[in-house]
N, C-alpha and C positions, 0 to 999 in steps of 0.2 A: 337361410333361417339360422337363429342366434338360439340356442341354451343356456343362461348360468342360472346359479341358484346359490345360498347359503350352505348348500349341504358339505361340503371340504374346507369348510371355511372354519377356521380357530376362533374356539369360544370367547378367547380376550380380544377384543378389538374386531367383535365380529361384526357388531350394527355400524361403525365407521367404515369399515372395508364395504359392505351391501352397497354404503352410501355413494359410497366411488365409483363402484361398479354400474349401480343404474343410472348415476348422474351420467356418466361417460357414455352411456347407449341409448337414454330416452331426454332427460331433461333435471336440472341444479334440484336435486329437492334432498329434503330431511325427514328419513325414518328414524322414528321414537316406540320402543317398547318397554311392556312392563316389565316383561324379562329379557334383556337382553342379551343373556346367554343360550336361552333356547329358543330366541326367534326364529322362524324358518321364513322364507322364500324363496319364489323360482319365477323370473322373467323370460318369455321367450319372444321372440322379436321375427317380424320379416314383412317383404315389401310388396304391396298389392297393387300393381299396377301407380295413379297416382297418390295412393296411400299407406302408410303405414302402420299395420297389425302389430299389436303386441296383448300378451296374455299375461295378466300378475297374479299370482297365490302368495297370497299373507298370512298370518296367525293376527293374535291382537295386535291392533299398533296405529298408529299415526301417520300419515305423509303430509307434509307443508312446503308448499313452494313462497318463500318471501321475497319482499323487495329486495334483498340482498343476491338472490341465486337469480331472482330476474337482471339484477345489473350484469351478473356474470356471463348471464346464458338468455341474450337479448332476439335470439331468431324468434319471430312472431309466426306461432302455429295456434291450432285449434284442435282439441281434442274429444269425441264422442265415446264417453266411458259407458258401457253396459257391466249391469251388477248381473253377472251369470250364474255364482252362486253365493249363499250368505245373506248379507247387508251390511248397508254402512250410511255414512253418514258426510256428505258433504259441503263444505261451508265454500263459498264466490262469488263476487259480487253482491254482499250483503243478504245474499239468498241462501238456506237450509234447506238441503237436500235427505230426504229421509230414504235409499234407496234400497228396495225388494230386489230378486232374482227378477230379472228380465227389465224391469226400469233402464230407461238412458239418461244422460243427464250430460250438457256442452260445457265445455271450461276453455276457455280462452289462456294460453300458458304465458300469455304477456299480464295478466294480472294474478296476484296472491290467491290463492287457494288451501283449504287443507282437508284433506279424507281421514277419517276415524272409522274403524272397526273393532267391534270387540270379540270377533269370533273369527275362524279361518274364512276366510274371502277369496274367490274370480270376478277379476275384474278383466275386460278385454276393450283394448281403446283402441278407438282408428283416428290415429292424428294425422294430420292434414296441412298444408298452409293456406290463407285465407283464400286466397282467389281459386283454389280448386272448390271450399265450403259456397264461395259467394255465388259458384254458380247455381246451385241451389235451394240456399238459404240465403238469399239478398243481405237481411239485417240479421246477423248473427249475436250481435251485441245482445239482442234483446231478449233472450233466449238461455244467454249464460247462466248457469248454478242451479236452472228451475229443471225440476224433473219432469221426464214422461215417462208416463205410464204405462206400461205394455201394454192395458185397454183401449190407449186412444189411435186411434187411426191404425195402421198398420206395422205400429209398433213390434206387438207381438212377432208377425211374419220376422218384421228387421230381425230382430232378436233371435231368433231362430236360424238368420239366415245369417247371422254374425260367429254364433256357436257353432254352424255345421264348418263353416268360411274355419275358425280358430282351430275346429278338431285337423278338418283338412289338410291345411298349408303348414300345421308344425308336423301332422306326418306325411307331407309330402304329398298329397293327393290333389293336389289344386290344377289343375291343366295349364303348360305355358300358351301363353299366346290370350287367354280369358278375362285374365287377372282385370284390368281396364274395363272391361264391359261388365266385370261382377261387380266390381267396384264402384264405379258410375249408378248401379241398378240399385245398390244398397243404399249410400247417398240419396238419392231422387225418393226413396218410399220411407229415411227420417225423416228429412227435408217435409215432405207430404205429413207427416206424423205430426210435428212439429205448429204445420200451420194450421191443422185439424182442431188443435186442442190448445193453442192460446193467439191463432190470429185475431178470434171475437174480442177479446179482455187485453189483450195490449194496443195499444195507438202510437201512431209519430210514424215519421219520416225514416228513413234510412240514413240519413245525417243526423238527425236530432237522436236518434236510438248510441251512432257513433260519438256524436257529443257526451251524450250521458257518460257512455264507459269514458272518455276522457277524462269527466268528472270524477269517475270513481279510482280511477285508477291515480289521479293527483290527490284527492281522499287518503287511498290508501300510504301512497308516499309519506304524507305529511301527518299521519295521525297522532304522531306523537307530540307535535304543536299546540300550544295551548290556544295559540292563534287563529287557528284554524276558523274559518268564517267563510259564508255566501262572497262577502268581499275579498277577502285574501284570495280565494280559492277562484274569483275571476279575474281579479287580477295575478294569479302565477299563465292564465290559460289565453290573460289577453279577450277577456268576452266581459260583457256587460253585470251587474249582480242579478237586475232583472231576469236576463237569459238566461244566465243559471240556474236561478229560481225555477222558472218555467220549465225549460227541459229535465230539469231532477224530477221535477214533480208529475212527470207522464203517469209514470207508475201510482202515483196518490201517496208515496213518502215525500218529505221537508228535507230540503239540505241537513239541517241540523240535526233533523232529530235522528238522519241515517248514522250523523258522525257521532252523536250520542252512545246508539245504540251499538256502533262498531267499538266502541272504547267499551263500553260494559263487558261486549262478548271478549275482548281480548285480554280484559282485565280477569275475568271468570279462568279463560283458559289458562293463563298464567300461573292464578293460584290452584287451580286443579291440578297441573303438572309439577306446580312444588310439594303437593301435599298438603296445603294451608288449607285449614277449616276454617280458621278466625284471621282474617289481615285489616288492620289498619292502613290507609294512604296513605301517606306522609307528603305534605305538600309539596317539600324539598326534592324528593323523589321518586315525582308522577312518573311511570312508563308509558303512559298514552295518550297523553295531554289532559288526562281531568285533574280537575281542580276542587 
């Protein structure tokens, strides 16, 4: 089991130093706060069996993972975030996540993500790689960024059994030799959660679900293309426009109008993080391919 936090850490150059530190223990990402001289956190880290626990405490603040920390830091895992205490608020896969205390919510760390908080936050992830997820949850794809609820299926239990699992194993209480079988048991009753409360309203294949994130995640790549089209975007993937079309649309969103509304929301973020109340585009100098 792993300890660091903010708390020794120098007030000048303190949110670039965090940034090293958790990159280097979990995965490429960027914390942004409003004050960055008195942001706190404390990560703690360890290994359960086929997965691994880690617990976050934030103040206000931001975490985004981009296509640039994905080129960096390309191991493909899966992560299962429970909101333990607070809320926040999480953007993946073109899905907003609004999440309470005990909510879970999947984020695939091979595609763009970013969490916002405005208040102190627990968050405790059990990240994974895919084939320990897929015994499971077969399509994981289709699942990414959408929250559950700790109403649906045995959410709540999981949740519970995650907090007591985070209390335990950072103070040591966890039994050697169990770890795998707790592990496996917690898995197996998201998994069951999962399919309780959006097997009825999702369709498709388990190929066609991985196609899509294909789709999304070459989306995401290229958003800043003014190009960007049902056609470009089969031919980068080598599949037909038709197909395309089809598989995007399981969900009942349009190619376009996902790539639409993905330039709006990044366009919004952008100027909320500079401060801009009034901006002009300037056609010369689209950041996200609108026009």
């Amino acid at each position: 089991m792993e300890r660091v936090s903010t708390e020794r850490l120098p007030a000048a150059g303190k949110l670039a130093a965090w940034n090293a530190i958790y990159s280097s223990r979990m995965s490429t990402v960027e914390f942004n706060a409003a004050d960055q001289q008195k942001f706190a956190a404390e990560l703690s880290v360890a290994q359960l069996g086929p997965v691994r626990l880690a617990r976050l405490s934030v103040d206000d603040c931001s975490v985004e993972r981009r296509k640039t920390h994905i080129m960096r830091d390309s191991t493909r895992l899966y992560t299962l975030l429970l909101q333990a205490k607070g809320s926040s608020t999480f953007y993946h896969c073109g899905n907003e996540a609004r999440l309470s205390e005990g909510d879970f919510m999947l984020c695939d760390l091979g595609l763009p993500h970013l969490f916002e908080t405005k208040h102190p936050s627990v968050t405790i992830m059990v990240r994974m790689p895919p084939d320990v997820l897929r015994d499971y949850l077969p399509t994981p794809e289709q699942f990414c960024g959408l929250r559950l609820e700790r109403t649906v299926g045995m959410a709540s239990t999981a949740g519970a059994i995650v907090q007591n699992l985070s209390d335990n194993l950072f103070g040591g209480g966890v039994q050697t030799g169990f770890e795998t079988r707790i592990a496996r048991y917690l898995l197996e009753m998201i998994s069951m959660s999962y399919v309780a409360g959006y097997e009825p309203v999702l369709k498709g294949s388990a190929v066609q679900w991985q196609r899509r994130n294909s789709i999304i995640r070459y989306i995401e790549d290229n958003l800043r293309d003014p190009g960007l089209t049902a056609t470009s975007i089969a031919e980068g993937l080598g599949l037909s426009p038709r197909y395309v079309r089809n598989i995007f649309a399981m969900n009942g969103e349009k190619v376009l109008a996902y790539v639409l509304r993905r330039r709006l929301e990044e366009c919004a973020r952008q100027m909320l993080r500079s401060g801009v109340e009034r901006a002009y585009v300037d056609r010369d100098r689209v950041l996200v391919g609108l026009q």
